[in-house]
N, CA, C and O atoms as a Tinker XYZ file with bonds, in Angstrom:
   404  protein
     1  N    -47.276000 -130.189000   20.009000    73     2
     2  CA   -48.155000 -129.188000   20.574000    64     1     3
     3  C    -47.395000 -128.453000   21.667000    63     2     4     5
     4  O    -46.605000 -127.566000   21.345000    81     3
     5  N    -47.598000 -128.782000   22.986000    73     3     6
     6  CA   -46.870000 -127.713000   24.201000    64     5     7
     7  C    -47.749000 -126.550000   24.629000    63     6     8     9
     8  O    -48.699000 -126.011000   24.061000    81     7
     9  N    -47.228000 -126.348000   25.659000    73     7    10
    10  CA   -48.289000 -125.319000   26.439000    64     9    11
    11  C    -47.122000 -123.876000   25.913000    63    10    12    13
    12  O    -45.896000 -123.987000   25.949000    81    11
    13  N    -47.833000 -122.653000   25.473000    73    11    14
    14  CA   -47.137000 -121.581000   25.411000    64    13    15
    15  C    -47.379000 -120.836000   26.411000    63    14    16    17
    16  O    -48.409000 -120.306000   26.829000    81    15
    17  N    -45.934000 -120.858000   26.873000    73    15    18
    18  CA   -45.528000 -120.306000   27.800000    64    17    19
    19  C    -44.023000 -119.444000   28.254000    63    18    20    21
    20  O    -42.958000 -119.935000   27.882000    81    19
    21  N    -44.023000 -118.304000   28.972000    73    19    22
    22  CA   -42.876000 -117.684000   28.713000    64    21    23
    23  C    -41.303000 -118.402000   29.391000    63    22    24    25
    24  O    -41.100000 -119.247000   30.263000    81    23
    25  N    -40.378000 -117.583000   28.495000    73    23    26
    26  CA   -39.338000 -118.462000   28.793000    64    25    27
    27  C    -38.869000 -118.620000   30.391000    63    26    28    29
    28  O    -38.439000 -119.627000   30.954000    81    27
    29  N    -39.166000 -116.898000   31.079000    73    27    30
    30  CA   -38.884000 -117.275000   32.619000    64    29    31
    31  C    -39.875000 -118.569000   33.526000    63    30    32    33
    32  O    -39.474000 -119.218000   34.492000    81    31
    33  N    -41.000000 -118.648000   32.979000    73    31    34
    34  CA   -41.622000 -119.592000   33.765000    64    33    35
    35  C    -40.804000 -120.845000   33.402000    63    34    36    37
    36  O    -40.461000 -121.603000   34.309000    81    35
    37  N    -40.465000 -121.108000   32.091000    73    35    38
    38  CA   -40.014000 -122.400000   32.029000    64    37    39
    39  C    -38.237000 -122.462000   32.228000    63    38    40    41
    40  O    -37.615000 -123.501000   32.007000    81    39
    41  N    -37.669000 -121.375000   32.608000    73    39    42
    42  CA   -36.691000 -121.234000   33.583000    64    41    43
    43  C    -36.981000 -121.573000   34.680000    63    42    44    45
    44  O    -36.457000 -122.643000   34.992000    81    43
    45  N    -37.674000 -121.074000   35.520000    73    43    46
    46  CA   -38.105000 -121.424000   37.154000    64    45    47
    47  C    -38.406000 -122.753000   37.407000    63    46    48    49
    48  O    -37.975000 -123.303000   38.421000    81    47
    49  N    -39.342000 -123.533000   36.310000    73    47    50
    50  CA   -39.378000 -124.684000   36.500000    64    49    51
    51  C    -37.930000 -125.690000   36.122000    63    50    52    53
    52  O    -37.453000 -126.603000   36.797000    81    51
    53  N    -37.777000 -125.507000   35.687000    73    51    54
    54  CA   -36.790000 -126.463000   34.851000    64    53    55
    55  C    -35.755000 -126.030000   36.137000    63    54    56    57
    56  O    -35.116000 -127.078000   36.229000    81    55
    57  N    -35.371000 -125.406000   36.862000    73    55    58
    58  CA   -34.807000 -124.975000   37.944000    64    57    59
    59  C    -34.978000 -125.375000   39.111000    63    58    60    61
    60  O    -34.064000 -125.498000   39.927000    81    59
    61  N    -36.146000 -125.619000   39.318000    73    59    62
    62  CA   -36.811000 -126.187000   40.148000    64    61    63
    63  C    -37.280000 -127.166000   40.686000    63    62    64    65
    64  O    -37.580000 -127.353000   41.865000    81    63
    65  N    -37.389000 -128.197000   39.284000    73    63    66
    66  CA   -37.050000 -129.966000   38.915000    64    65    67
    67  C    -35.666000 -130.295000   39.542000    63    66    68    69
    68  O    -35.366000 -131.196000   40.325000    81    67
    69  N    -34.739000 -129.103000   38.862000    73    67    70
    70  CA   -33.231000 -129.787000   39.310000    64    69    71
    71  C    -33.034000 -129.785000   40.631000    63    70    72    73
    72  O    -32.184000 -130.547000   41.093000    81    71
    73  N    -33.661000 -129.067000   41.346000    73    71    74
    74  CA   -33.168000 -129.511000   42.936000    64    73    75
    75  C    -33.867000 -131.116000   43.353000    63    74    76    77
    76  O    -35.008000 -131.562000   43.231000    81    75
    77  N    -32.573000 -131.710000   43.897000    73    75    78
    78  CA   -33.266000 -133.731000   44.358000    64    77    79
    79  C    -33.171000 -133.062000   45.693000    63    78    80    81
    80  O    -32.176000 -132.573000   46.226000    81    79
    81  N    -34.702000 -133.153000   46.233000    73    79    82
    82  CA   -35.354000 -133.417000   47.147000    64    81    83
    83  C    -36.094000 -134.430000   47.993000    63    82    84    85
    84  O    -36.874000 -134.373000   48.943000    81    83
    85  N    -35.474000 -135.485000   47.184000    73    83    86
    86  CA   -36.100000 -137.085000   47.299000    64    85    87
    87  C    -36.388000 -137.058000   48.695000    63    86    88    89
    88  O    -35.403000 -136.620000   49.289000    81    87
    89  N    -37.405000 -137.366000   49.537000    73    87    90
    90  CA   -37.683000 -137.807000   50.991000    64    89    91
    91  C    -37.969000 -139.451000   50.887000    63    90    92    93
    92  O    -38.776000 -140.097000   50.220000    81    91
    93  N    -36.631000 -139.946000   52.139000    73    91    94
    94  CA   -35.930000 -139.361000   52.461000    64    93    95
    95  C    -34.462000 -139.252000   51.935000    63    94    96    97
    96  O    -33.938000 -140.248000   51.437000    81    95
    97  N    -33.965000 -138.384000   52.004000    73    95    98
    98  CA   -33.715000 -137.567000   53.545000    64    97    99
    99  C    -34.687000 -136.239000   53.521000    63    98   100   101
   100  O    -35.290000 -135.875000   54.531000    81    99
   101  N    -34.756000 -135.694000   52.515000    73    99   102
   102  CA   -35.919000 -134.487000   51.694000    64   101   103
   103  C    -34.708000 -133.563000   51.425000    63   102   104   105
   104  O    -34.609000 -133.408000   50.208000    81   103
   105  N    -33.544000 -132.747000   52.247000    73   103   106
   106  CA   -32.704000 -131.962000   51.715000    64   105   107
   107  C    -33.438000 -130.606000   50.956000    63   106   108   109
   108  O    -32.875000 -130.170000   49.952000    81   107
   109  N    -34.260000 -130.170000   51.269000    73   107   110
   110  CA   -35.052000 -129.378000   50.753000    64   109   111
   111  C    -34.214000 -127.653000   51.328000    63   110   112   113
   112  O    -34.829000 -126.590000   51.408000    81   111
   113  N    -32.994000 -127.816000   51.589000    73   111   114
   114  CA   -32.706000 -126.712000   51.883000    64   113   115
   115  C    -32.231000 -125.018000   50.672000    63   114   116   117
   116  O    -32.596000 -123.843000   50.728000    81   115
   117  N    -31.525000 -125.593000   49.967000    73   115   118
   118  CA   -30.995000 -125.040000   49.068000    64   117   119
   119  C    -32.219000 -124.562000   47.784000    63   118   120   121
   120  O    -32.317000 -123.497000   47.175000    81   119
   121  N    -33.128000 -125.940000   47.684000    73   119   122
   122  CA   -34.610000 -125.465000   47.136000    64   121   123
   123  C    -35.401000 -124.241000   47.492000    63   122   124   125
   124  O    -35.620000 -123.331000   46.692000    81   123
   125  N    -35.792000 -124.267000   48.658000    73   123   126
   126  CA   -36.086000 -123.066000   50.004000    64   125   127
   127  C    -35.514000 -121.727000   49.786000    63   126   128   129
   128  O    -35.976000 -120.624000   49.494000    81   127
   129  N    -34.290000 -122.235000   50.042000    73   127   130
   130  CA   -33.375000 -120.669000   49.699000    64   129   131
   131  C    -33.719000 -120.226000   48.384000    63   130   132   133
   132  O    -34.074000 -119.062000   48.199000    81   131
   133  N    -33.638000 -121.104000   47.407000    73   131   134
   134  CA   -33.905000 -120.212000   46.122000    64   133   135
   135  C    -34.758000 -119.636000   45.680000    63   134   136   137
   136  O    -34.736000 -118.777000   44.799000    81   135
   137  N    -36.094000 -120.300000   46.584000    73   135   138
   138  CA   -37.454000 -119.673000   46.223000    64   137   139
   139  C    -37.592000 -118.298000   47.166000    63   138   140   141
   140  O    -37.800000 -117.217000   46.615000    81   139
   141  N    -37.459000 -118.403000   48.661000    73   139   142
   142  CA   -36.964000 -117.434000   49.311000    64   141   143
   143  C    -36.408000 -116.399000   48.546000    63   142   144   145
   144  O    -37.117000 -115.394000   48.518000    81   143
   145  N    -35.198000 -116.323000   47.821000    73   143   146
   146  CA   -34.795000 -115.760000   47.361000    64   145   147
   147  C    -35.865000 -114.720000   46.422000    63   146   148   149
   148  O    -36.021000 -113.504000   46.539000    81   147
   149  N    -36.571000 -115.748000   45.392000    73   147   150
   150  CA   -37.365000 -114.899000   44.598000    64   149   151
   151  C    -38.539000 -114.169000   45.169000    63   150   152   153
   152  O    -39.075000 -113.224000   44.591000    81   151
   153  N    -38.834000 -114.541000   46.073000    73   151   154
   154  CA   -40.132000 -113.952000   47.035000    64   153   155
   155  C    -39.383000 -113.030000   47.543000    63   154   156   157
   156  O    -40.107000 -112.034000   47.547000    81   155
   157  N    -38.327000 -112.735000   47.996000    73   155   158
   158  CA   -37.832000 -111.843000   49.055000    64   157   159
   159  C    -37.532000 -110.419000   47.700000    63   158   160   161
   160  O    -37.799000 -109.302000   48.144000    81   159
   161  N    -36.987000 -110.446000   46.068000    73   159   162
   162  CA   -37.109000 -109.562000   45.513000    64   161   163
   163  C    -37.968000 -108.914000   45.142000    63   162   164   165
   164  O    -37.838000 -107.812000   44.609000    81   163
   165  N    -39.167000 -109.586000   45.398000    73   163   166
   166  CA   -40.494000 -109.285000   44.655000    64   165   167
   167  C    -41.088000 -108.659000   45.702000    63   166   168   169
   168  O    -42.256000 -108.271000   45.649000    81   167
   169  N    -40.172000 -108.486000   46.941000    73   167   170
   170  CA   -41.111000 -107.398000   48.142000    64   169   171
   171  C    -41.779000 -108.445000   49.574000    63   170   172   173
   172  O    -42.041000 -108.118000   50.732000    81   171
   173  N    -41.880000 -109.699000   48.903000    73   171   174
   174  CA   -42.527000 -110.460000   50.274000    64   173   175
   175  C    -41.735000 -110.769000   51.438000    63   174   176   177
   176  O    -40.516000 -110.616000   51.363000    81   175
   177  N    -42.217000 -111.145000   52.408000    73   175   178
   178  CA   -42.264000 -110.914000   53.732000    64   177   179
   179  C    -41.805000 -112.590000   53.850000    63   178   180   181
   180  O    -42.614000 -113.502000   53.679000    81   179
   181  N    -40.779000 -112.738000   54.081000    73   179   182
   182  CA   -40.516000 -114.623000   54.175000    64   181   183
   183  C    -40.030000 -114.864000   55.603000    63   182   184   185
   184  O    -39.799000 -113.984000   56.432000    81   183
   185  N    -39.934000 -115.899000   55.736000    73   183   186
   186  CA   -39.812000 -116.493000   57.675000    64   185   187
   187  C    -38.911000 -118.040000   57.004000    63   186   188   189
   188  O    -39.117000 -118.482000   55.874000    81   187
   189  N    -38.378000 -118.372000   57.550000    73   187   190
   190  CA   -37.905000 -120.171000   57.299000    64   189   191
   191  C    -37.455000 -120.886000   58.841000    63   190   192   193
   192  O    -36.785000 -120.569000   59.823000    81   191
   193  N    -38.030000 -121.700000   58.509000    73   191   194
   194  CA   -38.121000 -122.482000   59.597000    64   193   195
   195  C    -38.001000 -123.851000   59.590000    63   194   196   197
   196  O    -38.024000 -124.460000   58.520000    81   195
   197  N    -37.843000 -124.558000   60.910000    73   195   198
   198  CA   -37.161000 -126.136000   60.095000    64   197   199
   199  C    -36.725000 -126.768000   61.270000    63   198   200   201
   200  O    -36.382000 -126.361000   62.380000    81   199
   201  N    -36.838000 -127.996000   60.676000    73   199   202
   202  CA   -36.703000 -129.106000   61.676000    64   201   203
   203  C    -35.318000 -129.338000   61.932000    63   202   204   205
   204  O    -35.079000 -129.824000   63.038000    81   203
   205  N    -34.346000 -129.109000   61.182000    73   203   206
   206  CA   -32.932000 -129.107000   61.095000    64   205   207
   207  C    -32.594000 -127.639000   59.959000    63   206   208   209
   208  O    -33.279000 -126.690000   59.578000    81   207
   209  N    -31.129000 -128.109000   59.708000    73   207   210
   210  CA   -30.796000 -126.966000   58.623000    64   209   211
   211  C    -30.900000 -127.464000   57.371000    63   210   212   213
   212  O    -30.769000 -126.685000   56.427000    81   211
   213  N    -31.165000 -128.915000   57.128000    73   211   214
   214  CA   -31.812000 -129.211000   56.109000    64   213   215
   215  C    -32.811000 -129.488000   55.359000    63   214   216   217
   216  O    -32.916000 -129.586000   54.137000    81   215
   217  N    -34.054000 -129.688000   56.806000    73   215   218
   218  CA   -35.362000 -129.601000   56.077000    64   217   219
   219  C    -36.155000 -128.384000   56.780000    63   218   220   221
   220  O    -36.924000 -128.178000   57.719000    81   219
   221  N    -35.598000 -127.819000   55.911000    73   219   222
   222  CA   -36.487000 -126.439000   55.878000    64   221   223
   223  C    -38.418000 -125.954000   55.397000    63   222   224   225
   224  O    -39.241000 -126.468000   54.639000    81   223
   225  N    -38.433000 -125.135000   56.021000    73   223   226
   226  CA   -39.989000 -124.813000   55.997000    64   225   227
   227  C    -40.192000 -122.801000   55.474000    63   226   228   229
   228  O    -39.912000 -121.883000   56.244000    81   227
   229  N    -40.616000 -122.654000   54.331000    73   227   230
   230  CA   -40.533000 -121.416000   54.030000    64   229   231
   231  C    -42.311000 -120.655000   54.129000    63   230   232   233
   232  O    -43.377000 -120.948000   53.589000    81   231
   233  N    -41.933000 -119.714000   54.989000    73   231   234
   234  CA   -43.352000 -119.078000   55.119000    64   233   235
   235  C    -43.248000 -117.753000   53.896000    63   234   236   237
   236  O    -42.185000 -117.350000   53.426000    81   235
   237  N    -44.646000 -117.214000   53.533000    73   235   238
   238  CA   -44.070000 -116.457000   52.592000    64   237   239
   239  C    -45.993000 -115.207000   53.089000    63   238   240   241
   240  O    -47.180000 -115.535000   53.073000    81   239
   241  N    -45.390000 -114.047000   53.388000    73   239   242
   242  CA   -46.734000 -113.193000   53.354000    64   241   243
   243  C    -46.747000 -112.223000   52.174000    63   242   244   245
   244  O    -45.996000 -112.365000   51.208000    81   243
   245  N    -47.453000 -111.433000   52.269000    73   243   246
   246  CA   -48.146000 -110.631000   51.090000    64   245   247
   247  C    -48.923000 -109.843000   51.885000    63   246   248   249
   248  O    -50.043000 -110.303000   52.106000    81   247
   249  N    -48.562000 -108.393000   52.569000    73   247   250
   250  CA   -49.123000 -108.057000   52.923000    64   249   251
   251  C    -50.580000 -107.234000   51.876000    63   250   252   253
   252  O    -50.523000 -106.366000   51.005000    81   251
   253  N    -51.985000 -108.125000   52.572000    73   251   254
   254  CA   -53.212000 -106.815000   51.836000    64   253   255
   255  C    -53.616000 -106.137000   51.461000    63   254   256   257
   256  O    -53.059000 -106.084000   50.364000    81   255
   257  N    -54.358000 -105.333000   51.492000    73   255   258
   258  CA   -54.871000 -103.711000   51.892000    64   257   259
   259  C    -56.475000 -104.315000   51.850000    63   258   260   261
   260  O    -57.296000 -103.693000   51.177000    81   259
   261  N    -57.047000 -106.003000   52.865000    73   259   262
   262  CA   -58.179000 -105.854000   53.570000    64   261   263
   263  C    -59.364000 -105.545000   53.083000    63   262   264   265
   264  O    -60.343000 -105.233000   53.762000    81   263
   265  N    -59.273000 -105.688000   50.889000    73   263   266
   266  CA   -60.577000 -105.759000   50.789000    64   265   267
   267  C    -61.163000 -107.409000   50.300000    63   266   268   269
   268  O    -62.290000 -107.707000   49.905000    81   267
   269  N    -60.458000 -107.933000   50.413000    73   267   270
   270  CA   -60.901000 -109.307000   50.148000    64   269   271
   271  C    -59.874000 -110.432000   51.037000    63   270   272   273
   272  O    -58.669000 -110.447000   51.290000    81   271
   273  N    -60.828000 -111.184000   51.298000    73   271   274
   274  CA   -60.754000 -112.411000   52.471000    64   273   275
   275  C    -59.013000 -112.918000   52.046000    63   274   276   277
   276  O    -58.554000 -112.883000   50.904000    81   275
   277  N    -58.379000 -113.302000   53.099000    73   275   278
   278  CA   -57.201000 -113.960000   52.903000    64   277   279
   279  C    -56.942000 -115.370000   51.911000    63   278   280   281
   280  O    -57.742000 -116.205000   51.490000    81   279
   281  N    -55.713000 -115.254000   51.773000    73   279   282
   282  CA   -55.750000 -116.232000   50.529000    64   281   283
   283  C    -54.601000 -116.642000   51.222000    63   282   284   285
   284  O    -53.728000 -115.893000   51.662000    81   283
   285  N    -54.668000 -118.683000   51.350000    73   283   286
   286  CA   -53.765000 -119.602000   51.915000    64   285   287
   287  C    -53.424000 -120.563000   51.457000    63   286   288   289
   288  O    -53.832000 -121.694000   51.720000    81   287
   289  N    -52.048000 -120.019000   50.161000    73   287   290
   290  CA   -51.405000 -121.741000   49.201000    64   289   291
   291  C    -50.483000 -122.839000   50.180000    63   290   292   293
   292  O    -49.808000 -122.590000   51.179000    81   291
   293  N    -50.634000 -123.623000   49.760000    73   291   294
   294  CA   -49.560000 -124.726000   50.417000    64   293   295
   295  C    -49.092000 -125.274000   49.594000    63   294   296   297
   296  O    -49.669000 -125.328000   48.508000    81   295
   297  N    -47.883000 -125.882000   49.793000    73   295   298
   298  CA   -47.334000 -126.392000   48.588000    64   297   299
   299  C    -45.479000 -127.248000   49.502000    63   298   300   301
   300  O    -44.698000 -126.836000   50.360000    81   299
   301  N    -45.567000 -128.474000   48.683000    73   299   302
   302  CA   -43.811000 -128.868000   48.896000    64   301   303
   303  C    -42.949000 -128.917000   47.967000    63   302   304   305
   304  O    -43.256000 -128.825000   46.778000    81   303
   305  N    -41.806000 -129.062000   48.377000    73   303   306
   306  CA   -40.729000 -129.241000   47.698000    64   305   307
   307  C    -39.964000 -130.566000   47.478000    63   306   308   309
   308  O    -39.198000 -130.842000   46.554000    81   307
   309  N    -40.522000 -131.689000   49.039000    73   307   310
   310  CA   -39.694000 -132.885000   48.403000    64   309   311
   311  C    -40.701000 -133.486000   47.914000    63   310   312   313
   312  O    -41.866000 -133.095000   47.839000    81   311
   313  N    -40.051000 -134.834000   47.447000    73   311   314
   314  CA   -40.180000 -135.840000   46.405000    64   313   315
   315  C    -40.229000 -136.836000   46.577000    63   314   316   317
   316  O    -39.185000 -137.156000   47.145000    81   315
   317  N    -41.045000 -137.917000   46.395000    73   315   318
   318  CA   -40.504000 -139.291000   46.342000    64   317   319
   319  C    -39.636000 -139.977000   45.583000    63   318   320   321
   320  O    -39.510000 -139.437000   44.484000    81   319
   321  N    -39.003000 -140.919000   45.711000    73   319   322
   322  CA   -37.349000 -141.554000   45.226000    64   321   323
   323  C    -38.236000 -141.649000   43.787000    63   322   324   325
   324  O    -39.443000 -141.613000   43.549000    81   323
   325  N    -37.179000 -141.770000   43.055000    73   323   326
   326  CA   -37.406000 -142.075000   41.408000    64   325   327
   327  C    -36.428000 -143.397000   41.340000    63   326   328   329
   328  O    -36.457000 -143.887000   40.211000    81   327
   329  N    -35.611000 -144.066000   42.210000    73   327   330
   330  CA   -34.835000 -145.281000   42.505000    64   329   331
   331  C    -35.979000 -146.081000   41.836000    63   330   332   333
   332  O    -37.195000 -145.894000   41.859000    81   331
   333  N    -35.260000 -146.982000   41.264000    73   331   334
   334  CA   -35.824000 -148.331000   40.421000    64   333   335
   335  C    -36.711000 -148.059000   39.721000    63   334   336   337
   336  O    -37.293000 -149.105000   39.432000    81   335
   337  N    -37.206000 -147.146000   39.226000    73   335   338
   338  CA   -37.899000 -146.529000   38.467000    64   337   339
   339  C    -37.596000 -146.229000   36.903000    63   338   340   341
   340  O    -36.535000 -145.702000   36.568000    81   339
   341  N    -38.917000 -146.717000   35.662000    73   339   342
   342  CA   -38.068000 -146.495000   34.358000    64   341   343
   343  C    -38.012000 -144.901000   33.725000    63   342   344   345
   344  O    -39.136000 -144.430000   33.550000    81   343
   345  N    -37.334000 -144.367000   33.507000    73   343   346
   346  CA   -37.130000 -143.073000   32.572000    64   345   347
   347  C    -36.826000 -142.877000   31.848000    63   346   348   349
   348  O    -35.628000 -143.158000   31.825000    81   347
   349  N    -37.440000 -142.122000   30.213000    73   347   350
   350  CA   -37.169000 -141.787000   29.673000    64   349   351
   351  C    -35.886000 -140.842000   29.842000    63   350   352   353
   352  O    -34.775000 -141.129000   29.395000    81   351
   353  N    -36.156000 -139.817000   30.465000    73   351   354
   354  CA   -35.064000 -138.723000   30.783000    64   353   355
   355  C    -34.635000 -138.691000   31.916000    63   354   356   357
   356  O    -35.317000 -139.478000   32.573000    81   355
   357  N    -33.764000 -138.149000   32.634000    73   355   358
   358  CA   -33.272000 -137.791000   34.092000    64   357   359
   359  C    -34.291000 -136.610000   34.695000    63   358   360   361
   360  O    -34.383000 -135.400000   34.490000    81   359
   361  N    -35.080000 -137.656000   35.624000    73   359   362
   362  CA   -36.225000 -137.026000   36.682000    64   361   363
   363  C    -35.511000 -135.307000   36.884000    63   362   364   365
   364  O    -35.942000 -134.218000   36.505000    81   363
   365  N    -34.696000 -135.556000   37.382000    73   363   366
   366  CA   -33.949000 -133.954000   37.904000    64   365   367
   367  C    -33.749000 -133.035000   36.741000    63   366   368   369
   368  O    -33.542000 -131.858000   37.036000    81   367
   369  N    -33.780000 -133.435000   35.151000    73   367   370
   370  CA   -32.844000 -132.844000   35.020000    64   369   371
   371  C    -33.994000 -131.732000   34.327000    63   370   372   373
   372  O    -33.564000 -130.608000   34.588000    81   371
   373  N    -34.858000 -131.661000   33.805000    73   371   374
   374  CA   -36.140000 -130.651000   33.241000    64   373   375
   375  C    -35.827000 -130.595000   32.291000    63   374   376   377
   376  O    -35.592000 -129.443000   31.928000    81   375
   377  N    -35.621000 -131.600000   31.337000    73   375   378
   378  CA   -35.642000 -131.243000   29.561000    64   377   379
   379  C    -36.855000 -131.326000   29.185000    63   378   380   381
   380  O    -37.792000 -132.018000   29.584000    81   379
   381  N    -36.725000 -130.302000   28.112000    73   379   382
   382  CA   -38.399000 -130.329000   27.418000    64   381   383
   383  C    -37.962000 -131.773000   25.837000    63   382   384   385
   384  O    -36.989000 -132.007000   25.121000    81   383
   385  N    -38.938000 -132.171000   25.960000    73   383   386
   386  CA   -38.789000 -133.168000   25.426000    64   385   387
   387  C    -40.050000 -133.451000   24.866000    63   386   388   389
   388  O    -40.862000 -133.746000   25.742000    81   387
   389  N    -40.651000 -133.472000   23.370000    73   387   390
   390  CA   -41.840000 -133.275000   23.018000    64   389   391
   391  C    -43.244000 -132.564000   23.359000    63   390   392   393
   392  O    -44.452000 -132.733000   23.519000    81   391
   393  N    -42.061000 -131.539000   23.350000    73   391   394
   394  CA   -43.082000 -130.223000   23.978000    64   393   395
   395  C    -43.405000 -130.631000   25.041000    63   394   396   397
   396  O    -44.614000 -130.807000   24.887000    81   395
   397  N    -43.147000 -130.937000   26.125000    73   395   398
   398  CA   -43.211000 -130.960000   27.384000    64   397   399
   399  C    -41.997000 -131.050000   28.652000    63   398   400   401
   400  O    -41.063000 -131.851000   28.663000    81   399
   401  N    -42.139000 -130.542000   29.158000    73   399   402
   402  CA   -40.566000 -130.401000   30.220000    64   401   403
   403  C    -40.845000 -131.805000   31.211000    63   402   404
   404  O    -40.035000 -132.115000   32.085000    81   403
């Protein structure tokens, strides 16, 4: 079966799996940047911020035009360890694998 879906989304993800963000340490820097990255072509307004230069914090706006109430996602990037853990596939690596990534 599988969810149909286009190939850039399942680029972004599968992209997005591959960054190890395991907390700890979280290393969430290079993750950050890349999403940054895609928000910053698409016109948005980004800020990053952070406890060090490696665990980073990405703000992301959208400016309005004030006819409907603000809208506020949250979301992370690290992970908990996959250490000692059984797998079929490599946690990081985003293979689709019976129709599912």
């Amino acid at each position: 079966m599988g969810i149909n879906i286009d190939d850039f989304s399942i680029n972004l993800l599968q992209k997005l799996i591959g960054f190890n963000t395991t907390n700890p340490p979280g290393n969430e820097r290079e993750c950050i940047l890349f999403l940054e990255g895609i928000f910053k072509s698409e016109g948005f307004k980004t800020q990053i911020i952070g406890k060090n230069d490696e665990r980073l914090n990405l703000y992301v706006h959208y400016e309005g035009k004030g006819e409907a109430p603000p809208l506020l996602m949250y979301g992370r990037v690290d992970v908990v360890t996959t250490e000692g853990k059984k797998w079929k596939h490599d946690p990081f690596a985003g293979k689709i694998s019976d129709g599912c990534i």
